[in-house]
Each structure stands twice: as structure tokens, then as C-alpha cells.
C-alpha positions in Angstrom: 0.0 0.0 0.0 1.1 3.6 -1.0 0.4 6.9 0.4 -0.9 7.6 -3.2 -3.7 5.2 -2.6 -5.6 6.6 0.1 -4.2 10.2 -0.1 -5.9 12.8 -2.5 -4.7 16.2 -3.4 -7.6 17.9 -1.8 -7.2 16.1 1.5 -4.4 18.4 2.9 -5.1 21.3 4.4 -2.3 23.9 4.7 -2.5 25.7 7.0 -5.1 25.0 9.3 -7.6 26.9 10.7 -8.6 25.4 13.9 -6.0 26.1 16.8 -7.2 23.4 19.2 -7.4 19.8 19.5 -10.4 18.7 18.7 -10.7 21.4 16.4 -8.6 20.0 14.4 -9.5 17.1 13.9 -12.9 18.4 13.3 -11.9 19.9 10.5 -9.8 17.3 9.1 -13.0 15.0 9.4 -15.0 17.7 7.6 -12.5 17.7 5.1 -12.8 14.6 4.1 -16.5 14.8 4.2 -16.9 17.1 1.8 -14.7 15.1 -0.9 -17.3 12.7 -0.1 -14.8 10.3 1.0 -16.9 10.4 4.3 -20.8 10.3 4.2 -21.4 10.7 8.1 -18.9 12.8 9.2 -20.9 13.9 12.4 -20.3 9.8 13.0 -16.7 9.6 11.9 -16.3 12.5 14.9 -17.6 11.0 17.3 -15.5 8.1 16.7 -12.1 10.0 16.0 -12.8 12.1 19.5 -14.0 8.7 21.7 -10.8 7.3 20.7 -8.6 10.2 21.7 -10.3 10.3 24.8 -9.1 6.9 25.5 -5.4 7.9 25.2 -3.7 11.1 23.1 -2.9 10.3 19.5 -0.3 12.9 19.8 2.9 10.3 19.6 5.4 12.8 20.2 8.0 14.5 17.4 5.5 17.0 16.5 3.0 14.5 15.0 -0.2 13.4 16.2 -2.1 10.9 14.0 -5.9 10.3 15.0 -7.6 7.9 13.7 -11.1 5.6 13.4 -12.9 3.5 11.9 -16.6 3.9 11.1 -19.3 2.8 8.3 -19.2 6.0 7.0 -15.4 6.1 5.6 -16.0 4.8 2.1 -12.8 2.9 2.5 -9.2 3.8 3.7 -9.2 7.4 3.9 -6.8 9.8 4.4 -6.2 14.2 5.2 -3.0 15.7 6.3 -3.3 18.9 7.9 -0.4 21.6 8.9 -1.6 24.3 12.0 0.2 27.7 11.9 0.8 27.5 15.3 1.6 24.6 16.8 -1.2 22.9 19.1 -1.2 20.9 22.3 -2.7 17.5 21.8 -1.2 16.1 25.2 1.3 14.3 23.1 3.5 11.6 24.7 6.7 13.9 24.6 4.8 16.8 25.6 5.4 19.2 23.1 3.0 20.8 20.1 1.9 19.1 17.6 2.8 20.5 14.0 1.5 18.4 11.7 -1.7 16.2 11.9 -2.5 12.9 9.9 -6.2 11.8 10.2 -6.7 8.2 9.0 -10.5 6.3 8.8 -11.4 3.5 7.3 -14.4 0.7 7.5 -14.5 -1.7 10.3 -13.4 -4.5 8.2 -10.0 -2.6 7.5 -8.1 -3.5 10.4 -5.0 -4.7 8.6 -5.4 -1.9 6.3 -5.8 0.6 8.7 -2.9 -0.6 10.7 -0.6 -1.2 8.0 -1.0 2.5 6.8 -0.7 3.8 10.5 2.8 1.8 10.5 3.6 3.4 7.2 2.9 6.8 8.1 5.1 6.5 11.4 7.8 5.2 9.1 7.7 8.3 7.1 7.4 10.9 9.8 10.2 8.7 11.7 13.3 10.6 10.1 13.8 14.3 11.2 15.0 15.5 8.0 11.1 14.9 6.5 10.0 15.8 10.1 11.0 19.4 8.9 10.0 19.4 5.2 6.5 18.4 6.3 6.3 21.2 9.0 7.8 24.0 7.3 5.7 23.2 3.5 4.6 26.2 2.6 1.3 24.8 1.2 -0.8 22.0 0.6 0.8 21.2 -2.9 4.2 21.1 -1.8 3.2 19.1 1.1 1.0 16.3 -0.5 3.9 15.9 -3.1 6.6 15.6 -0.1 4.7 12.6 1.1 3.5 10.6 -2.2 7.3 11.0 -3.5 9.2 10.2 -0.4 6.5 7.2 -0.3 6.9 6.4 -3.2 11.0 6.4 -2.7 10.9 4.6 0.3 9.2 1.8 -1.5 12.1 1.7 -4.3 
């Protein structure tokens, strides 16, 4: 599986607009709603939020990645989304979070859905792309950053 499979174009969203937590992932789920790669995204919230309740997504390094899994996602879905500021999300390390990777997928894409959570730790696990990814100036340059250097990685 490739980040080119279950990312689109339209599903990164630089910069941000929310400045809190849930916020943020609000607006992520929204996002991905209105590609229609969502069709309850009221649901796909409730999910995302229940299961950061249970324990912080933020897993230190300036990334969070929340994630769910609900009827609603129309399969293994994807948005990436870059605040200005960075944003507490009570992350394991304790610091911000600056850059924020919302996965969903149907219930019956558990291996999926963990397979692309290992992938995009992979990626986010050298600090050189760390950097890239927090300081793209826009959605464009981010999107590409992460399909090529997936795509590289794969090679």
C-alpha cells in the first residue's frame, strides 16, 4: 500500500484553521466529508474524539495521527493537515503538535488501517522529513513531499 492510494490532493489542508485539539480534527473529518470520501462525518467524529479520549494520538515529534474506523469512511481514507501554530494534543513527549494525519477506514480494514498507520510512522520517523513536512509552505508542496518520499521509500 502507498500513500498515493488513500491520499488525495484535496485532503491536505495547509494551514489550518482550527488552533485546538479537537478542532482540528474536526476539520480534518470535515475535510474529508466534503470530498465525499466520508458520508457521516458527524459519526466519523464522534469516533475519532471517543478514541482520543481513551489515550492522546499525539505520539510525540510534532505529530499526532488520530484515527477511526466507522461505516461511513468509504474505505481507507486519508487528510493531512499543517496548523500555523503549533497545538497541544497532550502528546506523549509533551510538546505541540505540527503536523496532523487523520486516518479512517471501515470496520473490516483493520490490517489496512494498521498497516497505513505503520507506514505513516515510518515516514514521519526521520527528522530530516519531520522538517520538510512542518515548514511546506502549502498544501501542494506538502501532498507531493509525502507521495514522493513514499513512493522512494518503496524503491
Amino acid at each position: 500500500m502507498n500513500i498515493s492510494e488513500i491520499l488525495r490532493p484535496e485532503a491536505v489542508k495547509v494551514p489550518l484553521v482550527a488552533t485546538q485539539k479537537q478542532a482540528a480534527i474536526f476539520e480534518l473529518v470535515d475535510l474529508l466529508g466534503s470530498l465525499g470520501l466520508v458520508s457521516d462525518p458527524g459519526r466519523l467524529r464522534t469516533v475519532v474524539w471517543e478514541r482520543e479520549q481513551q489515550r492522546t494520538t499525539g505520539i510525540g515529534e510534532g505529530l499526532a495521527i488520530p484515527h477511526g474506523k466507522s461505516p461511513s469512511a468509504s474505505g481507507l481514507v486519508m487528510a493531512i493537515g499543517r496548523p500555523d501554530t503549533p497545538i497541544d494534543f497532550d502528546s506523549v513527549d509533551r510538546r505541540p503538535v505540527r503536523l496532523i494525519v487523520l486516518l479512517a477506514s471501515p470496520p473490516d480494514r483493520t490490517a489496512d488501517h494498521i498497516q497505513a498507520l505503520g507506514r505513516i510512522s515510518r515516514l514521519m520517523s526521520g527528522a530530516a522529513f519531520r522538517e520538510r513536512a512542518f515548514s511546506a509552505e502549502d498544501a501542494d508542496t506538502l501532498y507531493r513531499l509525502f507521495v514522493e518520499t513514499d513512493t522512494a521509500v518503496v524503491r
